[in-house]
mmCIF file as Biopython writes it, N, C-alpha, C and O atoms, coordinates in Angstrom:
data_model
#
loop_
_atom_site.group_PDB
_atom_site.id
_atom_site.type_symbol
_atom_site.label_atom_id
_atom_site.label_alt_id
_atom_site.label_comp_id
_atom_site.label_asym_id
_atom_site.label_entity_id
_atom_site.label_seq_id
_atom_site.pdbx_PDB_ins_code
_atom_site.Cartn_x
_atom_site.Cartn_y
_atom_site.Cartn_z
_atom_site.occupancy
_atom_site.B_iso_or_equiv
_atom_site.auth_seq_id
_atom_site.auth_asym_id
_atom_site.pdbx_PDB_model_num
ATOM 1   N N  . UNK A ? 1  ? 0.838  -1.175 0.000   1.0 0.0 1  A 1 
ATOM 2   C CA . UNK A ? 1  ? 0.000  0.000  0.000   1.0 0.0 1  A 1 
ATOM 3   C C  . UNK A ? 1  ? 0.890  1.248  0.000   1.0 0.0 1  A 1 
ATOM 4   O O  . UNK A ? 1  ? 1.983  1.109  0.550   1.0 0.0 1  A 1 
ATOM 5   N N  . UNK A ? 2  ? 0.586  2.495  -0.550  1.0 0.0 2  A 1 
ATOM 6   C CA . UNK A ? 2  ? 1.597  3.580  -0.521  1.0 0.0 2  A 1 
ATOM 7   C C  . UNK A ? 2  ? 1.020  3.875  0.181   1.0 0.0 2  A 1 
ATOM 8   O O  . UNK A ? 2  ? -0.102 3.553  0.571   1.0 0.0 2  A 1 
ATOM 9   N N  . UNK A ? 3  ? 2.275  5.088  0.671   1.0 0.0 3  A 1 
ATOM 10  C CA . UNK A ? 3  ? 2.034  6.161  1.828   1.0 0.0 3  A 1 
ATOM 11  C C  . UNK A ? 3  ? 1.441  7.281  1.458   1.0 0.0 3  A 1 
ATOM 12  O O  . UNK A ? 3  ? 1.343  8.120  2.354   1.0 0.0 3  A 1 
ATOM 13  N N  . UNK A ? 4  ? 0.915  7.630  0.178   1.0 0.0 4  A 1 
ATOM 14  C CA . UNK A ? 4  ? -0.557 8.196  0.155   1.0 0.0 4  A 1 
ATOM 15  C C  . UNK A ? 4  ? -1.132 8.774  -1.487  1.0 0.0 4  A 1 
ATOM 16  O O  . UNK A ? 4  ? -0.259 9.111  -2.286  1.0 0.0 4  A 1 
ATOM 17  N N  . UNK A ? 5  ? -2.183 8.834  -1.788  1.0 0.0 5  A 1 
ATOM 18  C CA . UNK A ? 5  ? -2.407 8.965  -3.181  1.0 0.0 5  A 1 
ATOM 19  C C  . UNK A ? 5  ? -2.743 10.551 -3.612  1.0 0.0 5  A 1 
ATOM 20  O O  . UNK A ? 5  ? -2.863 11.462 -2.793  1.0 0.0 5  A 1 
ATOM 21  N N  . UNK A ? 6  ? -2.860 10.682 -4.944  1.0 0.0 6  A 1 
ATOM 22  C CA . UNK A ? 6  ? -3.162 11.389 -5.051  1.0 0.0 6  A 1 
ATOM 23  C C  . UNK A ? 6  ? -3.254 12.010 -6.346  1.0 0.0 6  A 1 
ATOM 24  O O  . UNK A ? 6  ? -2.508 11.518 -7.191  1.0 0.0 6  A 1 
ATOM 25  N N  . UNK A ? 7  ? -3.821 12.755 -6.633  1.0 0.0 7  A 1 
ATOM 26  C CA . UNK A ? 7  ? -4.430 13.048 -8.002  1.0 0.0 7  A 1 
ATOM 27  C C  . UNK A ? 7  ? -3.134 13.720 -9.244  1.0 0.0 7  A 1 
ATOM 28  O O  . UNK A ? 7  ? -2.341 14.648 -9.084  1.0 0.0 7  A 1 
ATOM 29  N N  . UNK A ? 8  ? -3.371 12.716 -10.587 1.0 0.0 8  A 1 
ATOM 30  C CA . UNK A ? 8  ? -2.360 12.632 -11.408 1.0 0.0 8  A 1 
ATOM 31  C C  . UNK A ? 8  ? -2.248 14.026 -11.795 1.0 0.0 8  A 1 
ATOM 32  O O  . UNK A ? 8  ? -3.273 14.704 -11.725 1.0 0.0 8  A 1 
ATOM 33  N N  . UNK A ? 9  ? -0.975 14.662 -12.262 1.0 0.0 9  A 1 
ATOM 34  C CA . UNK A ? 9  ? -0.875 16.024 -12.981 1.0 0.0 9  A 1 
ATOM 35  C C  . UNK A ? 9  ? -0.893 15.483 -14.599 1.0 0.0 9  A 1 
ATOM 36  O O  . UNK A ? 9  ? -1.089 16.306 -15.494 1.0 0.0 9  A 1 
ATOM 37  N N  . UNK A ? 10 ? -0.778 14.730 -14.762 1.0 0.0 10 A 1 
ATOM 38  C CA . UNK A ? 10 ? -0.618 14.573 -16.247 1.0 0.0 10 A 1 
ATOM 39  C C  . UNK A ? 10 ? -1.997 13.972 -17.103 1.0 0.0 10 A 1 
ATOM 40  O O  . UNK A ? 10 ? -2.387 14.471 -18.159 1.0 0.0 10 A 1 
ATOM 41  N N  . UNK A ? 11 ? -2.708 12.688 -16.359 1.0 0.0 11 A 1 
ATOM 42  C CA . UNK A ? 11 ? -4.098 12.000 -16.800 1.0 0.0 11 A 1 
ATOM 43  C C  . UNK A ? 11 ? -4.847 12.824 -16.129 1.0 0.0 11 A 1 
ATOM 44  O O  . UNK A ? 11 ? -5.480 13.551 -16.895 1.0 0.0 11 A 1 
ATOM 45  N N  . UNK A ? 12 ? -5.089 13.064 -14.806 1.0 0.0 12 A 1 
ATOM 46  C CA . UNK A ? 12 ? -6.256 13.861 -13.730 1.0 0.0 12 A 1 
ATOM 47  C C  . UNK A ? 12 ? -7.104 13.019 -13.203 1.0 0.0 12 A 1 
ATOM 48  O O  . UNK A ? 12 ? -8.159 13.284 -12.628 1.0 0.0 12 A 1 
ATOM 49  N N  . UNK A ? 13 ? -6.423 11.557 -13.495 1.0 0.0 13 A 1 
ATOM 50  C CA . UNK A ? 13 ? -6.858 10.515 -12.044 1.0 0.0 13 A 1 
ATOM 51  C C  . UNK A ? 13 ? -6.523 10.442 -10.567 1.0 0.0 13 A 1 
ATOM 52  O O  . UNK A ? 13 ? -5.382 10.807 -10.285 1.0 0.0 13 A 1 
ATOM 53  N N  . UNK A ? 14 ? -7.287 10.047 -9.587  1.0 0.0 14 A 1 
ATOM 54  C CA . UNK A ? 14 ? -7.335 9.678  -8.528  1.0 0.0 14 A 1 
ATOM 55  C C  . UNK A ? 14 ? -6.428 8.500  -8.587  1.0 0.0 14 A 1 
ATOM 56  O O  . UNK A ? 14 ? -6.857 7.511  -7.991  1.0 0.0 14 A 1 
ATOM 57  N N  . UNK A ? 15 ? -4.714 8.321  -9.449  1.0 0.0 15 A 1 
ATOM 58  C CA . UNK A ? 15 ? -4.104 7.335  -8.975  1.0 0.0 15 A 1 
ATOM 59  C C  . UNK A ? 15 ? -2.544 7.316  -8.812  1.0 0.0 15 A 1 
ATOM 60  O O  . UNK A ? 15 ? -1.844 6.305  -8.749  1.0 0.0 15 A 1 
ATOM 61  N N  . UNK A ? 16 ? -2.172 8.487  -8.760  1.0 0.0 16 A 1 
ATOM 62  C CA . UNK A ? 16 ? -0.898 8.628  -8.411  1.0 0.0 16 A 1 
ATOM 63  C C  . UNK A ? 16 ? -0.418 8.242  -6.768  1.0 0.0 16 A 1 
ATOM 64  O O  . UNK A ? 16 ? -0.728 8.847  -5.742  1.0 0.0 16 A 1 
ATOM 65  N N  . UNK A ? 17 ? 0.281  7.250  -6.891  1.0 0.0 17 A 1 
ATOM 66  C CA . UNK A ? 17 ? 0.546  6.594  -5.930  1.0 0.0 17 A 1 
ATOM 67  C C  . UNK A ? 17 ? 1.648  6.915  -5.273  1.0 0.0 17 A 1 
ATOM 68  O O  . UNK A ? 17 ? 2.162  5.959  -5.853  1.0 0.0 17 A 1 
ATOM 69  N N  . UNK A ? 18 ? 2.760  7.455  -4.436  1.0 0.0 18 A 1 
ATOM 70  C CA . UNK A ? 18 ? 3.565  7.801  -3.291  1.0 0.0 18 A 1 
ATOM 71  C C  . UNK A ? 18 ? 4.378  7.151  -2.465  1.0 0.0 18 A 1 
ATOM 72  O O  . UNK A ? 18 ? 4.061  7.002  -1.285  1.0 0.0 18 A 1 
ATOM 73  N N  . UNK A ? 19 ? 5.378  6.741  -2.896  1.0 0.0 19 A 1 
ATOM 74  C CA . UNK A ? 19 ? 5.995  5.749  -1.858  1.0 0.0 19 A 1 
ATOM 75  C C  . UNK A ? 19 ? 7.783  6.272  -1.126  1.0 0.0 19 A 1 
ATOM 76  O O  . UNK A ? 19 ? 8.866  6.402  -1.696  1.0 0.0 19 A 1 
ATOM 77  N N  . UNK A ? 20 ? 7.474  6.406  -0.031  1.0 0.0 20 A 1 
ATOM 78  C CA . UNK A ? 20 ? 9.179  7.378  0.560   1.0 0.0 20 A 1 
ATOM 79  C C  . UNK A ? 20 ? 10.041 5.560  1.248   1.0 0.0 20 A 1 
ATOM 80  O O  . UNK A ? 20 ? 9.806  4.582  1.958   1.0 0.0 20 A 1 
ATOM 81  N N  . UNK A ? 21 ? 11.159 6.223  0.298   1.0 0.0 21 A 1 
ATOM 82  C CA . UNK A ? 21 ? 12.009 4.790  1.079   1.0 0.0 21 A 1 
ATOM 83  C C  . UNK A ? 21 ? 13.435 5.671  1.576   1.0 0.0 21 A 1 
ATOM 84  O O  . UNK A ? 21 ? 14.038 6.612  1.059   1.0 0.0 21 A 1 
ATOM 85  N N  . UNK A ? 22 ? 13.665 4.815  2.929   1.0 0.0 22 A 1 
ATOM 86  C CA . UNK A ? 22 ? 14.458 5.265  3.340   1.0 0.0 22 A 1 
ATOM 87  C C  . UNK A ? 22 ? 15.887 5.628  3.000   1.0 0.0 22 A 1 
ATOM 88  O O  . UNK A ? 22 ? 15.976 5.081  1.901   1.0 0.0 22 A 1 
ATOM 89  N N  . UNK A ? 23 ? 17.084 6.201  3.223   1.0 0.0 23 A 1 
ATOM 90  C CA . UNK A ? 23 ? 18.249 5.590  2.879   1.0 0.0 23 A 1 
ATOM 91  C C  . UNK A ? 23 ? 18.721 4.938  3.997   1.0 0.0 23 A 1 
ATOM 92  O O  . UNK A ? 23 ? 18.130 4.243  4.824   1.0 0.0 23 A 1 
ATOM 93  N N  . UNK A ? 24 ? 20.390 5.413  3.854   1.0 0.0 24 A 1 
ATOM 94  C CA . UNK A ? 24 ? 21.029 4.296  4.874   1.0 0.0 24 A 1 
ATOM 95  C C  . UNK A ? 24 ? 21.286 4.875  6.144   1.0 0.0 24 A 1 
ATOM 96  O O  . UNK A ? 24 ? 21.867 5.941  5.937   1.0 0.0 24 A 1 
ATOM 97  N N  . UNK A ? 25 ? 21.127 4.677  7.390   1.0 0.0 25 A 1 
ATOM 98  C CA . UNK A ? 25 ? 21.404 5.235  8.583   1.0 0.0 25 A 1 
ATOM 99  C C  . UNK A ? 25 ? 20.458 6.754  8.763   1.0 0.0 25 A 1 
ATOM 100 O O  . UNK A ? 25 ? 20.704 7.806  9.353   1.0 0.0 25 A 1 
ATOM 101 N N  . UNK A ? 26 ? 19.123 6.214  7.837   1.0 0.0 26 A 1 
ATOM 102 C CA . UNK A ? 26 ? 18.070 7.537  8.460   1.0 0.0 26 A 1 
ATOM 103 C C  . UNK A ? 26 ? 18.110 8.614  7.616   1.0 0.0 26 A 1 
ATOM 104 O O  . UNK A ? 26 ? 17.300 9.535  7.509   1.0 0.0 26 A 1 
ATOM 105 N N  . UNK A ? 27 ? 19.507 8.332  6.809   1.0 0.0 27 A 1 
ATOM 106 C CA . UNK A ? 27 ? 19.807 10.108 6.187   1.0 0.0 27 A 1 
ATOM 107 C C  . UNK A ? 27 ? 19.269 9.539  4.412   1.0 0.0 27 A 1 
ATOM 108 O O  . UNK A ? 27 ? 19.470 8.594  3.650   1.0 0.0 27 A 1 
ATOM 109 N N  . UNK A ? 28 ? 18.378 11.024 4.465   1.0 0.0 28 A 1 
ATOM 110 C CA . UNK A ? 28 ? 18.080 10.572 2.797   1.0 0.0 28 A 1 
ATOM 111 C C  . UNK A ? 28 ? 16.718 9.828  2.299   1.0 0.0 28 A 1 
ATOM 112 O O  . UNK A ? 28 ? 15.566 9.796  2.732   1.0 0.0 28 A 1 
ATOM 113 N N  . UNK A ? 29 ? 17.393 9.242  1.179   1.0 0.0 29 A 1 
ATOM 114 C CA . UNK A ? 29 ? 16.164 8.123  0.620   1.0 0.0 29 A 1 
ATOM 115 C C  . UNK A ? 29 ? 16.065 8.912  -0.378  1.0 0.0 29 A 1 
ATOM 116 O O  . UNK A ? 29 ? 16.640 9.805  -0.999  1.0 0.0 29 A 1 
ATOM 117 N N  . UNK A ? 30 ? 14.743 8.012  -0.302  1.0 0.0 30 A 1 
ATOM 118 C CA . UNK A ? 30 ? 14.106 8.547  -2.056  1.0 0.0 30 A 1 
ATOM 119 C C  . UNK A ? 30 ? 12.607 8.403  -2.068  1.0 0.0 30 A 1 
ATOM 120 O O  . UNK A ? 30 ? 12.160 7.385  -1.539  1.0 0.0 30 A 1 
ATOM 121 N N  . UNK A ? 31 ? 11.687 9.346  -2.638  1.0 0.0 31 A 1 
ATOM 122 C CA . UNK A ? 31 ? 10.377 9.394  -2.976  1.0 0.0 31 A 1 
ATOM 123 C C  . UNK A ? 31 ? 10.288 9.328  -4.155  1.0 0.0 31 A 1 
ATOM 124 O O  . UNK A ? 31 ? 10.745 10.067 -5.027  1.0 0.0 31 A 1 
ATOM 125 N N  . UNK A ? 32 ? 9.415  8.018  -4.240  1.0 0.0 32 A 1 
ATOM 126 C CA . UNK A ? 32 ? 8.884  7.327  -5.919  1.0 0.0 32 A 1 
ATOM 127 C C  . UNK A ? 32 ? 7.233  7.512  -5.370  1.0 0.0 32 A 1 
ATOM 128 O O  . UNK A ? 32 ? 6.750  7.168  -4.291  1.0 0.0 32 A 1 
ATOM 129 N N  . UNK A ? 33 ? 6.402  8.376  -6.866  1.0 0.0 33 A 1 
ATOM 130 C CA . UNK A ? 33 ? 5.624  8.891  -7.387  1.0 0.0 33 A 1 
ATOM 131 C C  . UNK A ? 33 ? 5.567  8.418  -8.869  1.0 0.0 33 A 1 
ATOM 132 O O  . UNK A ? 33 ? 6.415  8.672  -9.725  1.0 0.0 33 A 1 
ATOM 133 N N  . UNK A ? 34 ? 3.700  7.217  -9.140  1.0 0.0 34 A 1 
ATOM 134 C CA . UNK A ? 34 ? 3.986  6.746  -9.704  1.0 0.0 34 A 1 
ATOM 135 C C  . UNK A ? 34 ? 2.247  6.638  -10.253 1.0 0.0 34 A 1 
ATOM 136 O O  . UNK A ? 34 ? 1.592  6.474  -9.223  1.0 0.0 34 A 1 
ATOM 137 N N  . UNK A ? 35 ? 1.680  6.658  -10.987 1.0 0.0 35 A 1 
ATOM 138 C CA . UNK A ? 35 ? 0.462  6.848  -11.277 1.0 0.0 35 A 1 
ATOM 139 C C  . UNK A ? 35 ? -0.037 5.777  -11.912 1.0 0.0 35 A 1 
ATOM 140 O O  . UNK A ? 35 ? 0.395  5.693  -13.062 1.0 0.0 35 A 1 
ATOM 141 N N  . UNK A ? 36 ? -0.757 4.956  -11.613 1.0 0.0 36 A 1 
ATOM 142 C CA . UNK A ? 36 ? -1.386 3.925  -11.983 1.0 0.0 36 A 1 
ATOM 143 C C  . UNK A ? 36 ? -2.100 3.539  -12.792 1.0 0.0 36 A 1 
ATOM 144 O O  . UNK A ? 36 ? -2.449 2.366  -12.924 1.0 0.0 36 A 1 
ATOM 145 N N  . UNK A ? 37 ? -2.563 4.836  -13.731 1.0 0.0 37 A 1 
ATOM 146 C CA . UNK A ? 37 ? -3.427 5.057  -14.698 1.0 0.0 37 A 1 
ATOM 147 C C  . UNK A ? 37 ? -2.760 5.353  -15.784 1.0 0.0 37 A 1 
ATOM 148 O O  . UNK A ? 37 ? -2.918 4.668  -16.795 1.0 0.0 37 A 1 
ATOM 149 N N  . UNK A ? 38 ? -1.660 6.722  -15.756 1.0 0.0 38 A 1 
ATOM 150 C CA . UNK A ? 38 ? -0.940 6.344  -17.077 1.0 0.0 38 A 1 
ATOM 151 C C  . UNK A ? 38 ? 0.380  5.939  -17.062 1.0 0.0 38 A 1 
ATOM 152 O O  . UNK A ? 38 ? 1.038  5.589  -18.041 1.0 0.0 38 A 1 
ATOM 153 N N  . UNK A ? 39 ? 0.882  6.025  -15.468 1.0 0.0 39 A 1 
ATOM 154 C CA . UNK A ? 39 ? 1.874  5.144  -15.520 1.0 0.0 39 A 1 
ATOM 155 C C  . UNK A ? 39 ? 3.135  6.671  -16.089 1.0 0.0 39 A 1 
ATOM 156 O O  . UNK A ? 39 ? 3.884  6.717  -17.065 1.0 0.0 39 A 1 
ATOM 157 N N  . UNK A ? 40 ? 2.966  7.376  -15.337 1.0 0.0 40 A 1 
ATOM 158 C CA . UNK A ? 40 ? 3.493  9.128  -15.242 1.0 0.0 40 A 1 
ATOM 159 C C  . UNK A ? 40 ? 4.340  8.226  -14.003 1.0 0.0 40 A 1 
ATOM 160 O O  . UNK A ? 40 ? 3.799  7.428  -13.238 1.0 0.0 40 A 1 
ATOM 161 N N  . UNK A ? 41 ? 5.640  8.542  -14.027 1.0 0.0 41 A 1 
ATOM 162 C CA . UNK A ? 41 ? 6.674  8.227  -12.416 1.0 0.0 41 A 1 
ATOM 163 C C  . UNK A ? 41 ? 7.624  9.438  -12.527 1.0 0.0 41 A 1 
ATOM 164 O O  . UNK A ? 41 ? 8.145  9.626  -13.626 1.0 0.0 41 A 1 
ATOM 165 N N  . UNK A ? 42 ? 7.848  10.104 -11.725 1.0 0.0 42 A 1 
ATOM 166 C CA . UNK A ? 42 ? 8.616  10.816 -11.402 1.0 0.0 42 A 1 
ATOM 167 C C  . UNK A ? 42 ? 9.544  9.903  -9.909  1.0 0.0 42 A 1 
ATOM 168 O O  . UNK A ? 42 ? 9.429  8.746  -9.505  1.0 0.0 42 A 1 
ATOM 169 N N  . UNK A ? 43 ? 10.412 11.035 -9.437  1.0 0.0 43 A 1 
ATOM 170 C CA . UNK A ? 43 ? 11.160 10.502 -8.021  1.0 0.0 43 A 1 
ATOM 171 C C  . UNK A ? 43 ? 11.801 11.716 -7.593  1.0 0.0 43 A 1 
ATOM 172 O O  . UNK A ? 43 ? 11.747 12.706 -8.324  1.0 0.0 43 A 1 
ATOM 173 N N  . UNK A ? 44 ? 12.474 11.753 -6.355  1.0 0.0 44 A 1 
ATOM 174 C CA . UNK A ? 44 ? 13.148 12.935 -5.461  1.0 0.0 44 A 1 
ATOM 175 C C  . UNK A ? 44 ? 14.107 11.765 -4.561  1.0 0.0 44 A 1 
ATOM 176 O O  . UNK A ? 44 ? 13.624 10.805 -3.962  1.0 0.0 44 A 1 
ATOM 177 N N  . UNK A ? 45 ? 15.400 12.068 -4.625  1.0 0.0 45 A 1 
ATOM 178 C CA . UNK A ? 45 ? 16.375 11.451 -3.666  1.0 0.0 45 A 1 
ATOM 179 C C  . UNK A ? 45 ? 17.359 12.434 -2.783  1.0 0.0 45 A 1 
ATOM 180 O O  . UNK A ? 45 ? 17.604 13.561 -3.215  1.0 0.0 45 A 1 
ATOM 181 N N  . UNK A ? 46 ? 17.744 12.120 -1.920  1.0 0.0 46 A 1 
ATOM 182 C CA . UNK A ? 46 ? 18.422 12.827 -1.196  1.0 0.0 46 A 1 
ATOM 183 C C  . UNK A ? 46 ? 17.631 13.529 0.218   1.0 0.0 46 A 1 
ATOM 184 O O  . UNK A ? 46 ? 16.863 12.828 0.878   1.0 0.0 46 A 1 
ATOM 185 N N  . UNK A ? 47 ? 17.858 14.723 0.532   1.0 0.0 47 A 1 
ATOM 186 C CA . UNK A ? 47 ? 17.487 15.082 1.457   1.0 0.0 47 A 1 
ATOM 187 C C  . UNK A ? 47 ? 17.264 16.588 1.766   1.0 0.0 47 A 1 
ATOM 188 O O  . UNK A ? 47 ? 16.192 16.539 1.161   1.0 0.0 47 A 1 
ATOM 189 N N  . UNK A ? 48 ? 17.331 18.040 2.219   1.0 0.0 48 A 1 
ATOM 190 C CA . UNK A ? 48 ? 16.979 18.848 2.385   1.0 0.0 48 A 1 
ATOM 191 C C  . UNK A ? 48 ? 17.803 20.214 0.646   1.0 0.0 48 A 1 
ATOM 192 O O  . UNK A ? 48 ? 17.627 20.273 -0.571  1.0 0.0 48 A 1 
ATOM 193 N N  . UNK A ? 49 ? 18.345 20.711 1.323   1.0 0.0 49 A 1 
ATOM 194 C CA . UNK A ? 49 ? 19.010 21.390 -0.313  1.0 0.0 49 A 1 
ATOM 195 C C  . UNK A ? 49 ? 19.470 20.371 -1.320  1.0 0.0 49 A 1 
ATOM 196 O O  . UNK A ? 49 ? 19.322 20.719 -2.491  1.0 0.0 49 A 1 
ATOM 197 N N  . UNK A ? 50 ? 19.925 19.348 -1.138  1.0 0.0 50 A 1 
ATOM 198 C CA . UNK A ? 50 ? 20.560 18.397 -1.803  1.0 0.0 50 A 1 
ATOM 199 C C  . UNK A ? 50 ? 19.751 17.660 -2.379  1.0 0.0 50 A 1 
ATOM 200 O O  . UNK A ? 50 ? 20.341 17.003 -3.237  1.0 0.0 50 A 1 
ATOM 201 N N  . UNK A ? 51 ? 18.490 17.400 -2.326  1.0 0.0 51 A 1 
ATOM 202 C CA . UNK A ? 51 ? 17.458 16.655 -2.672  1.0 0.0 51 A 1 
ATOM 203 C C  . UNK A ? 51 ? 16.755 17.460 -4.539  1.0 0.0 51 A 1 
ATOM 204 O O  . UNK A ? 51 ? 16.500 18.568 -5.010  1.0 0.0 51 A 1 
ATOM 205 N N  . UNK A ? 52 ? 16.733 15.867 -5.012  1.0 0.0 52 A 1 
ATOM 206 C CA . UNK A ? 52 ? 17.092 15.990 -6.263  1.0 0.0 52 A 1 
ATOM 207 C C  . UNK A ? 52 ? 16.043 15.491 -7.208  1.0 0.0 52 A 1 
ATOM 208 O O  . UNK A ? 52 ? 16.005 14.263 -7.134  1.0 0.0 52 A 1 
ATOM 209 N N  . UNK A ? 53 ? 14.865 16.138 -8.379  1.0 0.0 53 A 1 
ATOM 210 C CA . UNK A ? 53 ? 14.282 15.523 -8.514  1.0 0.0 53 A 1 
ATOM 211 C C  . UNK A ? 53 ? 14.458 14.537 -10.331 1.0 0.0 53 A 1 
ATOM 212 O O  . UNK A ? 53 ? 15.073 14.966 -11.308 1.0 0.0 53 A 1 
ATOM 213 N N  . UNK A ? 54 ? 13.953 13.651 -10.266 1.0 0.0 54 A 1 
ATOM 214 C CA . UNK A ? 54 ? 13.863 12.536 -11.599 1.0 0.0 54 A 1 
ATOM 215 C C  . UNK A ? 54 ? 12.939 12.914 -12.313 1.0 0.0 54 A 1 
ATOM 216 O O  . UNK A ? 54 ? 11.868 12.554 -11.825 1.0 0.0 54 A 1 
ATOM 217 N N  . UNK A ? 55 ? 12.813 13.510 -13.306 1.0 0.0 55 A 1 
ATOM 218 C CA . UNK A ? 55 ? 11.315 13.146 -14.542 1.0 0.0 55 A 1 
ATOM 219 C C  . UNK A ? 55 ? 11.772 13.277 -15.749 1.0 0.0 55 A 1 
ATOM 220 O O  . UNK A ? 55 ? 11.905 14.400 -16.236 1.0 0.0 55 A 1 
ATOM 221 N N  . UNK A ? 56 ? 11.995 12.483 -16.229 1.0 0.0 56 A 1 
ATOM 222 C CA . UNK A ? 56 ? 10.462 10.988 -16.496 1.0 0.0 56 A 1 
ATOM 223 C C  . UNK A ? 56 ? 11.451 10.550 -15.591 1.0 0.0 56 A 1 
ATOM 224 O O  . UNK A ? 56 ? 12.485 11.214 -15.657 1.0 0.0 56 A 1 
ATOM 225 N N  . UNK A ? 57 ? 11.446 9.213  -14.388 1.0 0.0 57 A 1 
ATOM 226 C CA . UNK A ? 57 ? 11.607 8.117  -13.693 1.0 0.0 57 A 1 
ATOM 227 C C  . UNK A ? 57 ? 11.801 6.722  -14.346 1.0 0.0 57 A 1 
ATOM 228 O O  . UNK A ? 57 ? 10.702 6.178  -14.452 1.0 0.0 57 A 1 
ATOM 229 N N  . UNK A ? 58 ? 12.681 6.052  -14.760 1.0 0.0 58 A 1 
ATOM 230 C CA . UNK A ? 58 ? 12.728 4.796  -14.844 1.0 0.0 58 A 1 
ATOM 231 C C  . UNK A ? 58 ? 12.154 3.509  -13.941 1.0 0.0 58 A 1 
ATOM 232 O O  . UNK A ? 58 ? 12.639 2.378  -13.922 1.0 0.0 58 A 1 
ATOM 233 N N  . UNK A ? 59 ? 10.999 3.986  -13.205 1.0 0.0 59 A 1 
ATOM 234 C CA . UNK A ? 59 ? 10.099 3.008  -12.297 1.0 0.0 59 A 1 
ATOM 235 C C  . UNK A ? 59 ? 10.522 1.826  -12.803 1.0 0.0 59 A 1 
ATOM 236 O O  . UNK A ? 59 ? 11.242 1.175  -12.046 1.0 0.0 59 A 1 
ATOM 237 N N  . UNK A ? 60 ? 10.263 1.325  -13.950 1.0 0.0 60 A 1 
ATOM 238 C CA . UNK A ? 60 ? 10.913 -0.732 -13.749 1.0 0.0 60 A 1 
ATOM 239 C C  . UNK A ? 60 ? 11.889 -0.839 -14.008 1.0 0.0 60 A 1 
ATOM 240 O O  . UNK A ? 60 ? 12.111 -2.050 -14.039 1.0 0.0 60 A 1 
ATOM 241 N N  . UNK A ? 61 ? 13.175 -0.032 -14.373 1.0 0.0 61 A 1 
ATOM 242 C CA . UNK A ? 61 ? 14.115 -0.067 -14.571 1.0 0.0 61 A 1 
ATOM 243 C C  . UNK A ? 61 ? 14.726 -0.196 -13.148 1.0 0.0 61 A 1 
ATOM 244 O O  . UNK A ? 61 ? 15.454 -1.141 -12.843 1.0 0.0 61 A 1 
ATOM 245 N N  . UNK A ? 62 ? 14.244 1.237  -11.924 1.0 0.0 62 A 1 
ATOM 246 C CA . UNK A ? 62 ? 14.731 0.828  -10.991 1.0 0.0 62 A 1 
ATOM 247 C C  . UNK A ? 62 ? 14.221 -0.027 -10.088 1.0 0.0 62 A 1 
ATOM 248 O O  . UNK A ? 62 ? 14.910 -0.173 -9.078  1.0 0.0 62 A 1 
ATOM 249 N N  . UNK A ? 63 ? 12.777 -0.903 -10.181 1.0 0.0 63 A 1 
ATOM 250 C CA . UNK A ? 63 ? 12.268 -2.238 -9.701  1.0 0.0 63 A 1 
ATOM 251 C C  . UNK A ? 63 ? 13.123 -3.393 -10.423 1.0 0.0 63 A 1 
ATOM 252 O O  . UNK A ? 63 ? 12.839 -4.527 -10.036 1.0 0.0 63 A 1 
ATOM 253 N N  . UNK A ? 64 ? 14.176 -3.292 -11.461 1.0 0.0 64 A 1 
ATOM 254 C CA . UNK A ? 64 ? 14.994 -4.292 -12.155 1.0 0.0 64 A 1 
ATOM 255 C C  . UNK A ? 64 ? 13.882 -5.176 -13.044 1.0 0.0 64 A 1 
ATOM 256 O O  . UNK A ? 64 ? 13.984 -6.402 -13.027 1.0 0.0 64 A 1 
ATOM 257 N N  . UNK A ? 65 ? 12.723 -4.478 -13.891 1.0 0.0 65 A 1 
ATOM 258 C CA . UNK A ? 65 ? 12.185 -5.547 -14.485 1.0 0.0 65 A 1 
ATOM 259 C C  . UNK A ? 65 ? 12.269 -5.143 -15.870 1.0 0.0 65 A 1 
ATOM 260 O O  . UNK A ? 65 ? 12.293 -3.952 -16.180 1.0 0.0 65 A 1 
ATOM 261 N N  . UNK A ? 66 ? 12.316 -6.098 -16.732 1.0 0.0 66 A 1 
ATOM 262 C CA . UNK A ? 66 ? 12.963 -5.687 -17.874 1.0 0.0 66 A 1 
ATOM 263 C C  . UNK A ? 66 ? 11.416 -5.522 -18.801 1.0 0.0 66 A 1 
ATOM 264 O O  . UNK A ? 66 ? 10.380 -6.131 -18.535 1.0 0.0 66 A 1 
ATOM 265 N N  . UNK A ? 67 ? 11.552 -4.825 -19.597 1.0 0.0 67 A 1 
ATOM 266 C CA . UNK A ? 67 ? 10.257 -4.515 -20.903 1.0 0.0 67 A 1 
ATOM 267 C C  . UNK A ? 67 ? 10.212 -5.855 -21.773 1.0 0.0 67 A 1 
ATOM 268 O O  . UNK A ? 67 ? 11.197 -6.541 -22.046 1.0 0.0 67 A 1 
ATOM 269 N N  . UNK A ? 68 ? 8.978  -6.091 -22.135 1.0 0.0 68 A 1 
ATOM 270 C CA . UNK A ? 68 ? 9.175  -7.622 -22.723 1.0 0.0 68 A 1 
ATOM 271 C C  . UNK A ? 68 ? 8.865  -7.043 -24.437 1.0 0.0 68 A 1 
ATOM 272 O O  . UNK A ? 68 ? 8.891  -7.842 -25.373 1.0 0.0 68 A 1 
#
């Protein structure tokens, strides 16, 4: 389940989905933003000034699944 949804900027569905993962020792991470409808992913890594954002997002690239 993500940590919270919310309405696509690109389709204008109710399915952009939200997920914050941590990094290592608390500091950091990364927020993957990922829409279920058209499948829009963006991301943000890092942390306060340093924090960095992705668009377009390689979502299965960085889940490691390959395009068939």
């Amino acid at each position: 389940m993500a940590d919270r949804v919310q309405i696509c900027e690109k389709c204008d569905a109710y399915a952009e989905e939200t997920w914050s993962l941590k990094g290592g020792q608390g500091m950091g991470g990364r927020d993957i933003c990922a829409c279920m409808n058209c499948g829009r992913a963006h991301s943000w890594k890092g942390s306060g000034n340093g924090r960095v954002m992705e668009e377009p997002f390689d979502l299965m690239g960085f889940l490691g699944i390959q395009a068939s």
